[in-house]
N, C-alpha and C positions, 0 to 999 in steps of 0.2 A: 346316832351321835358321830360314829366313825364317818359317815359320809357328810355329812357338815363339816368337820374338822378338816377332811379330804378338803370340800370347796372353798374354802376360808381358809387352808393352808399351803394348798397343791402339794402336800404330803400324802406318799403313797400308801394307798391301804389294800389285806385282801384280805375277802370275805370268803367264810363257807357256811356254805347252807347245811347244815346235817337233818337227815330225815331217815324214813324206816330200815334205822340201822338193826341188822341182825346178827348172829353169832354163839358162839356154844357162852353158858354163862346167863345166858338170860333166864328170866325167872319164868315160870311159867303160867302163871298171871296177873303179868306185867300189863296187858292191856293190850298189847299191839296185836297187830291182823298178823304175824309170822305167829308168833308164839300161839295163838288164837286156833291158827290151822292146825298145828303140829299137834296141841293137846286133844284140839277134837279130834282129829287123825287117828290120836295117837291109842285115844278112847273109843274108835271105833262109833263117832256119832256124826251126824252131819255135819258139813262146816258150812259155817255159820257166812251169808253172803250180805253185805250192808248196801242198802239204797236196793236201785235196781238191777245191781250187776254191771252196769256200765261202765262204773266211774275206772279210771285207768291209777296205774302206783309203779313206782322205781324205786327198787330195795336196793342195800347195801351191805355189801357181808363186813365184817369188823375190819379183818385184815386191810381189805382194801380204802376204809373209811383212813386210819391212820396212817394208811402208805400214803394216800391223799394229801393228808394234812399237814404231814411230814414235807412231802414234795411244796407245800404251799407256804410253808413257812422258812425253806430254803431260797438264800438269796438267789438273786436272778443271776447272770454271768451279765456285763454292761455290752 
C-alpha cells in the first residue's frame, strides 16, 4: 500500500525490512534458528541444520536493528 500511495502521490516513503532479529530477551522457543542454536548448544545436543546446509541468513542483534530504525525514521537534512 505504501508503495502505491508513494506512485500515486510522489510522497516519500521508507521501508524497512526487519528479519532474524536477535538479542538477550528472547524466548527460548521462540522458533528462530539463533535461539534454536543456543538452546541445542546450550543442551549440549546437536544443532539442528535445515535443507541442505546451503541456504545463506543475515542476523541482526537488537541494538543495531533500532539504531537502524531510529536513523530511518529521522528527517533527512535537504
Amino acid at each position: 500500500m505504501f508503495f502505491d500511495y508513494h506512485r500515486q502521490h510522489s510522497i516519500p516513503i521508507k521501508v524497512a525490512r526487519i528479519f532474524n532479529t536477535y538479542g538477550p530477551g528472547m524466548h527460548p522457543n521462540d522458533g528462530r534458528v539463533v535461539s534454536n542454536f543456543i538452546v541445542q548448544a546450550l543442551q549440549n545436543q546437536d544443532i539442528t541444520i535445515y535443507g541442505e546446509g546451503k541456504q545463506t541468513r543475515s542476523f541482526c542483534y537488537v541494538d543495531e536493528l533500532v539504531d537502524g530504525l531510529v536513523r530511518l525514521w529521522k528527517p533527512q537534512a535537504p
